[in-house]
N, C-alpha and C positions, 0 to 999 in steps of 0.2 A: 485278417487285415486289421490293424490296428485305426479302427476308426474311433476316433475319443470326444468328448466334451471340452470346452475351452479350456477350463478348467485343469482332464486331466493333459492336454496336450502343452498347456505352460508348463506343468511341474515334469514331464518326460524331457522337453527340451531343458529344461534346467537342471535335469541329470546328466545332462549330455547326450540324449538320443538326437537321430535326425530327424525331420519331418517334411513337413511343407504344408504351406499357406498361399491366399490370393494376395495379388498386389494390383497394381493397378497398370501392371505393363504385362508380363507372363507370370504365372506360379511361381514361389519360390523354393530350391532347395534350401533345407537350413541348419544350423546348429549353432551353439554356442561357439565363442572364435576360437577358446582354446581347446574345440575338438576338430576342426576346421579339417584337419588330415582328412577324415573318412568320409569329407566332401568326394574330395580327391579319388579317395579308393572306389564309391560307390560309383564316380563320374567315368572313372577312368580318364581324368580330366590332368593334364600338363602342368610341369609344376610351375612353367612358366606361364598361367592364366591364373593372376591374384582372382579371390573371390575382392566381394564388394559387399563393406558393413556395414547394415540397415538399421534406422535407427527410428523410433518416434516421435524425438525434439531434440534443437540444437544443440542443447546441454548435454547432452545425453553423448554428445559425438567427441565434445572437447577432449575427454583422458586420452582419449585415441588420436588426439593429431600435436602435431609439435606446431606449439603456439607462441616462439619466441620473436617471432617476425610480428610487429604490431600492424606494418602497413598491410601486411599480406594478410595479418586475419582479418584487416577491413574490408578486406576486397571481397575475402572470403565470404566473409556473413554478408557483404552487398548483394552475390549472387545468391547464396541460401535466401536470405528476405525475399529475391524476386522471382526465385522459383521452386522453393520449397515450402510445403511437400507436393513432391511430383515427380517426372519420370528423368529428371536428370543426375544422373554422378557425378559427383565434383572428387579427381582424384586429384590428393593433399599430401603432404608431406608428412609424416605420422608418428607416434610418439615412440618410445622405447617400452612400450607393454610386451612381452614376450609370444603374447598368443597371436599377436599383429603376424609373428613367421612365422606362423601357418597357416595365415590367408593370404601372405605375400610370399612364398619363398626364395622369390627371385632376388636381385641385389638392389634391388630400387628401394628408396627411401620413402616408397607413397603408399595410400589404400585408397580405394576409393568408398566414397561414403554415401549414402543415399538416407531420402525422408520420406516414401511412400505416398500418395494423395490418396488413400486407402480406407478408412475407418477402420474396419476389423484388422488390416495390419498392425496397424499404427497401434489396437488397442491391446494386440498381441505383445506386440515391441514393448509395450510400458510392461508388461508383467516379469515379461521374459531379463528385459534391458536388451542393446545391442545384438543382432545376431550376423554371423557371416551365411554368406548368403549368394545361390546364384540360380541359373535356370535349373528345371528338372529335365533333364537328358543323358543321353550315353555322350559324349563327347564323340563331337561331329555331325550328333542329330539334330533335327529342329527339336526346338524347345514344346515339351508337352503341354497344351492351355487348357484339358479337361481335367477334371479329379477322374473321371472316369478314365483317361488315358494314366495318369499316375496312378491309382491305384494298382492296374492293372501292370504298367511293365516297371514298379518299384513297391510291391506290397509290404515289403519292412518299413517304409516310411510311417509316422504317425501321422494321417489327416483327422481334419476335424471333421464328425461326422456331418450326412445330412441336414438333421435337426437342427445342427449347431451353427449350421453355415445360413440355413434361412432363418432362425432366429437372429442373426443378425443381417439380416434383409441381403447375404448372398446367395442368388440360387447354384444350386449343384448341378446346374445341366445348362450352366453358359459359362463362356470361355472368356478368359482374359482378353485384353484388347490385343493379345498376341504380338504386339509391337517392343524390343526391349526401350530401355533409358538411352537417351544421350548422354555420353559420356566426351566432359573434357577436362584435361589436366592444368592445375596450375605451374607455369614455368618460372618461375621467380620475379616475372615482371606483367605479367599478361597471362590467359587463356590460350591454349591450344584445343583443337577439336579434334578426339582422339574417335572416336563411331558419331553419327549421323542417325535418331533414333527418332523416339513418335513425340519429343520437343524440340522446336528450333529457337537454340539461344542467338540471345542479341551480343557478340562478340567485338568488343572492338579494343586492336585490330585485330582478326580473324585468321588466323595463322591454319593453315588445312596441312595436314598429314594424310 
């Protein structure tokens, strides 16, 4: 089992292996965006269920989204400001980078994007940059929240090992808060509330799908 050092687990992900890290809702699957496919393959996951690319600071998201609408990206960073980093995804309208269609490959013009409220994510993210990114499961199962359940039914992944994970003050034998992100999209004029997760945003108006 490829259990690594912080260390050697940014430079594998930056080769483009896959891995997985804590966050602060479930584990996550991950890799670079433009290997994003072998999400897919390892998930057996729909090509119609975009991932969602995480990031460590707002800056860090801009390449990734189309920023020609000035009032929309106000509204935008209004909601980043008051809830990121945390368990919510804000999906955006997104830029013409190419790796984007292989975390999206549906015909939508969005991604969604997230800021973790994590530390060791977050500290991950900065090394890494951007990763796409989604639960560790078989598609249709619940989402795995021990390293001890993913190492076991995905050991090609790269986790960080033990040592590594309570040197940064995460233990290996407690489980994420199990709950995913809320996710809502931006319609051109307003918020729509696309999943119902472990945040409740202040919506207004509040348009429920």
């Amino acid at each position: 089992m490829p259990q690594v050092t912080f260390q050697d687990w940014v430079e594998q992900i930056r080769r483009g292996a896959i891995g997985s890290f804590p966050t602060d809702t479930v584990p996550a699957l991950t890799t670079l965006p433009d290997h994003a496919d072998r999400i897919y393959q390892i998930k057996s996951r729909s090509a119609e269920k975009p991932l969602i690319l995480m990031a460590a600071d707002y800056s860090d998201l801009l390449p990734y989204l189309n920023l020609r609408d000035e009032v929309a990206l106000q509204a935008w960073r209004s909601m980043m400001d008051r809830y990121f980093p945390g368990a919510l995804t804000l999906v955006l309208p997104k830029s013409d980078r190419p790796e984007l269609l292989k975390m999206n490959p549906t015909p939508s013009p969005t991604i969604g994007v997230r800021i973790p409220n994590h530390n060791l994510a977050r500290e991950l993210l900065r090394h890494t940059g951007p990763l796409a990114t989604t639960s560790v499961n078989r598609s249709g199962e619940p989402a795995l929240l021990t390293i001890e359940e993913i190492r076991s039914q995905f050991p090609e992944l790269y986790t960080l090992s033990d040592s590594t994970l309570q040197s940064h003050n995460q233990s290996p034998d407690l489980p994420s808060i199990g709950t995913p992100s809320t996710v809502i999209q931006w319609t051109g004029s307003g918020w729509q509330l696309l999943r119902q997760g472990s945040v409740e945003v202040d919506l207004e108006p509040l348009i429920e799908v």
